[in-house]
Each structure stands twice: as structure tokens, then as C-alpha cells.
C-alpha positions as CSV (number, residue, x, y, z in Angstrom):
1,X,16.2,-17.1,21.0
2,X,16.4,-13.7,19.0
3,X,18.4,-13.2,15.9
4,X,21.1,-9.9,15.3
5,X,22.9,-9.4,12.7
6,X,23.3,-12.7,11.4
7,X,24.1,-14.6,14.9
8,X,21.3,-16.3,17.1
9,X,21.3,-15.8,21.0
10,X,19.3,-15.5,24.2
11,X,17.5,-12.0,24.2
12,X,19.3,-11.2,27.0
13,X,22.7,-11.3,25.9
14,X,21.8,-9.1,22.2
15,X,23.8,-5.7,22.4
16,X,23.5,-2.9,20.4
17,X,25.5,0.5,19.8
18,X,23.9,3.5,21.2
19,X,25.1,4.9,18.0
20,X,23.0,2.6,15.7
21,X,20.8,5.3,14.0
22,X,17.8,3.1,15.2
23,X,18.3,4.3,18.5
24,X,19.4,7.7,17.6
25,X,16.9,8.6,15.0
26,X,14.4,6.0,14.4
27,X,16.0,5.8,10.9
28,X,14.5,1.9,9.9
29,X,11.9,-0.1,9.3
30,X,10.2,-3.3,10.4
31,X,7.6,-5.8,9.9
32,X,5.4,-8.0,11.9
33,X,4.1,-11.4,10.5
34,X,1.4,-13.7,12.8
35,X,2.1,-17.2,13.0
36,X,-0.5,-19.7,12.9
37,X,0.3,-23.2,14.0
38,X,4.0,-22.5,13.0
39,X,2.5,-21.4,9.9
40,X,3.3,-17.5,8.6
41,X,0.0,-16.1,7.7
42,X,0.7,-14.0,4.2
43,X,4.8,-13.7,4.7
44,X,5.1,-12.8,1.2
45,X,3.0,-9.8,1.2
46,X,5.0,-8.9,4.7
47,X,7.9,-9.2,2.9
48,X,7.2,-7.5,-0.3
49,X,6.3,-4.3,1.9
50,X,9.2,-4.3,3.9
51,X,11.3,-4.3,0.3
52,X,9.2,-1.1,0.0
53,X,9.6,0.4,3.0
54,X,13.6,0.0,2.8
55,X,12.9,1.9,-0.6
56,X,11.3,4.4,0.4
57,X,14.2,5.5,3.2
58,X,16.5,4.9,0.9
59,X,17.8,1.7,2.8
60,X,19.2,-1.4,1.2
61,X,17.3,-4.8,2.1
62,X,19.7,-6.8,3.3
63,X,18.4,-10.3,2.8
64,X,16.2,-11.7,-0.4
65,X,12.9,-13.2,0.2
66,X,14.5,-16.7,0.1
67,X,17.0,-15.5,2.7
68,X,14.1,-14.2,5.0
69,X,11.7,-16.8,4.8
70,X,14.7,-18.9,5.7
71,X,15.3,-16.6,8.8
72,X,11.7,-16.6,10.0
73,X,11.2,-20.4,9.2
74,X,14.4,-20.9,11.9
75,X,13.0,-18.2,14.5
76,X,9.6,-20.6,14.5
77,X,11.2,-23.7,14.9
78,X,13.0,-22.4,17.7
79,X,10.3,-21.3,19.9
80,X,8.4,-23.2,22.4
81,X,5.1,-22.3,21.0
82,X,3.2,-22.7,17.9
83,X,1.3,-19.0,17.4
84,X,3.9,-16.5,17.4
85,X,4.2,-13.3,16.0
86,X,7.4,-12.5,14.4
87,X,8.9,-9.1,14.8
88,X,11.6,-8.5,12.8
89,X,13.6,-4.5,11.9
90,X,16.0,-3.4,9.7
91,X,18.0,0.4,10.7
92,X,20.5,1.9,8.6
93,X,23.5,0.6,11.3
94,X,25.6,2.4,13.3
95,X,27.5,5.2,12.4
96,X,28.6,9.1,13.5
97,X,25.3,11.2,14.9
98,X,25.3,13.2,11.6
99,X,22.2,13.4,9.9
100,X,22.9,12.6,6.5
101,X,23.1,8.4,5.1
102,X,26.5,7.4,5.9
103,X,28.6,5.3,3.7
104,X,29.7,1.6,3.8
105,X,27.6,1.0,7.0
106,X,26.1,-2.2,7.4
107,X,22.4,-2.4,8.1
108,X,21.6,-3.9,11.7
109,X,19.0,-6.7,11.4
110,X,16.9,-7.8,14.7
111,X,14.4,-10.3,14.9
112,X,12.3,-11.7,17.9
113,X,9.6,-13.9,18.1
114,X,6.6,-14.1,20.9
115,X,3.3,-15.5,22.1
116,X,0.8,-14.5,19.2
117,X,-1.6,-12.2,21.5
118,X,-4.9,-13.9,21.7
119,X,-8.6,-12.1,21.1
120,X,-10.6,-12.5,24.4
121,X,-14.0,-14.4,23.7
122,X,-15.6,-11.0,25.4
123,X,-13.8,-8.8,22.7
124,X,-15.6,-11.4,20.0
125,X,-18.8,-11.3,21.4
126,X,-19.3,-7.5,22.7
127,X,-16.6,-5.4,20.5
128,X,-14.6,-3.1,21.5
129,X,-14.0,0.4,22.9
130,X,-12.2,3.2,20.8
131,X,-11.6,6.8,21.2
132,X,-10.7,9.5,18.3
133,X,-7.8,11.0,18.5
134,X,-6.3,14.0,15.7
135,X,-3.7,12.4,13.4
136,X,-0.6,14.3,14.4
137,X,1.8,12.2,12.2
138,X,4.3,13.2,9.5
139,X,3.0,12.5,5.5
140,X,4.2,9.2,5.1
141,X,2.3,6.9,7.2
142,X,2.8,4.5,4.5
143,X,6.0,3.9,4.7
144,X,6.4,0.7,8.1
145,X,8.8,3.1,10.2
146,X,10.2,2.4,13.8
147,X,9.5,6.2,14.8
148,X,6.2,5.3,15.7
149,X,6.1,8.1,18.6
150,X,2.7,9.5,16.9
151,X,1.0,6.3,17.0
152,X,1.9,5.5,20.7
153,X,0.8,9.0,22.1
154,X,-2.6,8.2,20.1
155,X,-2.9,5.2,21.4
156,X,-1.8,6.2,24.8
157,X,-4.9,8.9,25.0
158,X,-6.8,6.0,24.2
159,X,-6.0,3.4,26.5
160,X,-5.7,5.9,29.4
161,X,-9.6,6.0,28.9
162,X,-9.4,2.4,29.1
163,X,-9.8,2.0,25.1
164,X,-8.4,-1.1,23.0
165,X,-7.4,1.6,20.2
166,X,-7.7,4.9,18.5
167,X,-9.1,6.1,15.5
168,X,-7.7,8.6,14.4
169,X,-9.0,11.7,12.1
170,X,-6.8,14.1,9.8
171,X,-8.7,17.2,7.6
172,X,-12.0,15.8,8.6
173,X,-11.0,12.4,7.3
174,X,-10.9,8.8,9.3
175,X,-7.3,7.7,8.5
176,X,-6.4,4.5,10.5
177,X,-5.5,3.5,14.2
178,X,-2.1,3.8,15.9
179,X,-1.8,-0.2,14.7
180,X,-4.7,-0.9,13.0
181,X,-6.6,-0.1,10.1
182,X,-10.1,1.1,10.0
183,X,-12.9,-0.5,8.2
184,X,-17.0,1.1,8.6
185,X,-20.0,-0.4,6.8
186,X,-23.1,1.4,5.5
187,X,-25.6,-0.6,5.3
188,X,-24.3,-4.0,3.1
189,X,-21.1,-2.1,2.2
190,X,-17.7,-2.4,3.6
191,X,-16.0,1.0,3.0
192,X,-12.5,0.9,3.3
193,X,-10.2,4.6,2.9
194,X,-7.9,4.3,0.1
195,X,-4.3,3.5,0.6
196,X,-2.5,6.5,0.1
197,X,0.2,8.5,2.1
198,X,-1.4,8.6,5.0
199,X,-2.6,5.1,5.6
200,X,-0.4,2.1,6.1
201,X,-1.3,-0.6,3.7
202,X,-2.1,-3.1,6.0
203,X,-1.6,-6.5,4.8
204,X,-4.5,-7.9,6.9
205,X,-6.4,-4.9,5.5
206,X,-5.6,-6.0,1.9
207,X,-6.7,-9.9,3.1
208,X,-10.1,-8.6,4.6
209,X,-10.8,-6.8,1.1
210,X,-9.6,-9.8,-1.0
211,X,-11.5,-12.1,1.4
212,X,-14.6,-9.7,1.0
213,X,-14.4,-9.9,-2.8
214,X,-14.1,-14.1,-3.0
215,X,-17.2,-13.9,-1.0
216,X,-19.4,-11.5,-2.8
217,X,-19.7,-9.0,-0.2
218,X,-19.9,-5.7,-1.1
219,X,-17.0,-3.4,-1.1
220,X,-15.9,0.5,-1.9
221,X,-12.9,2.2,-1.5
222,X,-13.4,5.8,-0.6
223,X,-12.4,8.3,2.1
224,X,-14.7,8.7,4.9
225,X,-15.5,11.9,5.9
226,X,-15.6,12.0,10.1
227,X,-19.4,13.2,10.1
228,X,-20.2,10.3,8.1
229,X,-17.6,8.2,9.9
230,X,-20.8,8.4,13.3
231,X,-23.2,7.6,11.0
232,X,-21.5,3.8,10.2
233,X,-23.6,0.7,11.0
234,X,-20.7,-0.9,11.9
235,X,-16.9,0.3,12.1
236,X,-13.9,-2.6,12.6
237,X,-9.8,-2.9,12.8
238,X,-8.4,-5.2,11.2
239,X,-4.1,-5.7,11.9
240,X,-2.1,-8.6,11.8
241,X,-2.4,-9.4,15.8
242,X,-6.1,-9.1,15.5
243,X,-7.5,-10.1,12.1
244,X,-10.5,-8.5,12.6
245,X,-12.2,-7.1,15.4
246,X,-15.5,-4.5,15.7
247,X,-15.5,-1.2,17.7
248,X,-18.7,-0.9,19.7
249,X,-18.1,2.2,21.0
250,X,-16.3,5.2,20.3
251,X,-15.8,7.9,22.4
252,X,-18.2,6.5,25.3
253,X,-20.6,6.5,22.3
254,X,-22.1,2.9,21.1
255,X,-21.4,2.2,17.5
256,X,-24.3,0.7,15.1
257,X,-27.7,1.3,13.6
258,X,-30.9,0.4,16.2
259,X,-30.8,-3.1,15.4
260,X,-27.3,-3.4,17.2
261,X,-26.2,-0.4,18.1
262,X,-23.0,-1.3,20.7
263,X,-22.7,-4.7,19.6
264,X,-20.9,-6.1,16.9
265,X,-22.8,-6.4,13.8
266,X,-23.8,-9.4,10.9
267,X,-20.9,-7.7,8.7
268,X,-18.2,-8.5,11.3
269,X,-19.6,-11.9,12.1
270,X,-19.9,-13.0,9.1
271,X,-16.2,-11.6,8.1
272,X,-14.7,-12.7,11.0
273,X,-15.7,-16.2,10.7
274,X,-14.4,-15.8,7.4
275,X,-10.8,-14.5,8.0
276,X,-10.7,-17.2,11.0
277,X,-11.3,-19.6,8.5
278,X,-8.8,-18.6,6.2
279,X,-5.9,-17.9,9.3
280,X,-6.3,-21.6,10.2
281,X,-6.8,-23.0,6.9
């Protein structure tokens, strides 16, 4: 069962306008929350950036937090299974093709809800492979847009080389992945870029950082230059379908000092255990 615009129905019978500005311009936003034993793992953050997001585009939120939580809590109890991830987008409705906001047009509101993807024991215990791409994308990658054409032609390149992801470099900078962000570590440091325009702030990236800090590793906030970026003793995404997951290679190249160059690192171990830990709790 799927939820539109206030009604709930089989997925196959949900119909939307060609003229919703969605479809015709990509004008919304959306969020994705993981589920963990019917359990949303840090919905409030999820929902706090989605207020943002419809902020910054100018869009009004149609529900309150209550009202969402209520939504999601429904769309779990429906489902057959107990990890889900819960998609849910909000685009200005449907209206005239004419660029500017129209008026008095109700926002169109879709939510789905399926199997949480699952980390293979091989991508735990070996890493995976990445490949850089050039960060194409307009300025505000912070904002959680559906016109996400940038990040799928990144991560396209990459998985036509049979990568898991992309990471993807703009002025000689690391930025993020098409749906990931991007942690290295240099020596016992966890270096994280700073959240600015061109970053998304991931909320799974803010939990791996909060985590960090409980547990006295150690942790800087910086840009990363991409010479420096080759020079990481360990690099790692972290997203909401993931949690946390170390690239081993990166452009055919393994990742890592001598010790394990092309396998995943102490670092990851240990913060993966952690963030597993605190998923399930």
C-alpha cells in the first residue's frame, strides 16, 4: 500500500497528472527514513530537513511533524515486513507549465515503503569499489531535491565500471557521492567535509559524527583537497540505506595505508559495529 495525497491504495492504481510540476520540472523534495524492526531510525532529524528543504524552494510543508510521524507509523504497520525504508516526496502540485510558483495549488504528497536493502556480508568484510567522478551539479546540493539527474549520471559512470558508488570531486575538493556522503581517515582521525552548499547534510552523516564523539574517537571537520583525498588510510559512505560502509578501491586503485591497503580498516570496524549497535538498539 502507498499513500497520495491523503488516500491509501495499491501502488498500482496511484495516478498522477502529467502536469504536476514534479514530473514537469522536478520542482519538490523528498526524504528517505530506514526502518529497523518497524522502528524509524532518527525520523525526527528526517523530518526536520525536509521542513528545510520545503524552505528553501519556497514550498509549504503540508503536514506537521505529529501529522508525519503519524503517516509513516501507518505506512509501517501496513507492510509485510519489518525493515523498510520509507520514501516519501512533496512537489509543488499540479498546475499550468509556466515557470513561475503558481497560486492556491495544493502540494502532492506521495509515500511508498519497501524492503530496507541489505549490506552483503562480502561488502562488510572486503569494502567496496568506487570511482571519481567531476561534480557537475547546480550550488545547492543541500537542499533534498527530486531533480537528482546529476547524481544518477555520476553514479551511472560508476556502476557501468561495476562500482557500488561515486565520489565525486568539485574545484579540487571531495564533495559527497551521488547518495552518500563521504568520510576519509588519517591516521586516528575521521575527517568529515563541512556541510555547506554543496554537500547534503546527511542525517546518517550527522549520526556517524555524533556517534564518533560519544565514543572518543577523533574527529575534524575540514574540506579535503582531492590529492590528499589518495593519501586517506581509510575512506567510507555513510547514507541512510547503508549506515556505514568502507571503499576499498577507488578508481581500480586499493584504498588504505600498507597495513590494509584494499581492505576495510580498524576505523570502519570499529564504527560500524558502533552504528549497528545503535540501528538495532
Amino acid at each position: 500500500m502507498i499513500f497520495l495525497n491523503g488516500d491509501w491504495m495499491p501502488i498500482e492504481d496511484a495516478k498522477i497528472s502529467v502536469l504536476d510540476r514534479g514530473f514537469i520540472y522536478g520542482d519538490g523534495v523528498y526524504e528517505y527514513v530506514p526502518v529497523i524492526n518497524r522502528k524509524p531510525y532518527r525520523l525526527l532529524p528526517h523530518l526536520a530537513r525536509l521542513d528545510k528543504s520545503c524552505q528553501e524552494i519556497g514550498l509549504k510543508n503540508p503536514y506537521s511533524v505529529e501529522q508525519w510521524s503519524d503517516i509513516i507509523k501507518q505506512i509501517i504497520a501496513k507492510q509485510s515486513f519489518d525493515d523498510q525504508g520509507v520514501y516519501w516526496q512533496v512537489t509543488r502540485g499540479v498546475a499550468k507549465r509556466d515557470h513561475t510558483f503558481p497560486k492556491d495549488v495544493e502540494p502532492t504528497v506521495f509515500m511508498m515503503s519497501n524492503p530496507l536493502p541489505k549490506l552483503t556480508q562480502t561488502q562488510i568484510d572486503d569494502g567496496v569499489a568506487c570511482y571519481t567522478y567531476p561534480d557537475l551539479r547546480w550550488h545547492r546540493c543541500h537542499i533534498k531535491s527530486i531533480s537528482l539527474l546529476g547524481n544518477v549520471l555520476a553514479r551511472q559512470h560508476s556502476f557501468e565500471q561495476g562500482g557500488v558508488e561515486c565520489v565525486m570531486l568539485r574545484d579540487g575538493f571531495m564533495t559527497e557521492a551521488s547518495a552518500s556522503n563521504v568520510f576519509c581517515v588519517f591516521g586516528d582521525t575521521i575527517v568529515s567535509p563541512p556541510k555547506d552548499n554543496h554537500i547534503l547534510g546527511g542525517i546518517t552523516l550527522d549520526g556517524v559524527m555524533e556517534l564518533a564523539t560519544k565514543s572518543n574517537m577523533k574527529l575534524v571537520v575540514r574540506s579535503v583537497p582531492e590529492a590528499e583525498m589518495w593519501t586517506a588510510d581509510e575512506m567510507w559512505l555513510s547514507s541512510s540505506s547503508k549506515g556505514v560502509l568502507a571503499i576499498t578501491s577507488l578508481d581500480d586503485k586499493p584504498i588504505g595505508n600498507p597495513l590494509h591497503r584494499g581492505k576495510p580498516g580498524p576505523m570502519f570496524k570499529k564504527m560500524f559495529a558502533i552504528m549497528q549497535a545503535d540501528m538495532h538498539a
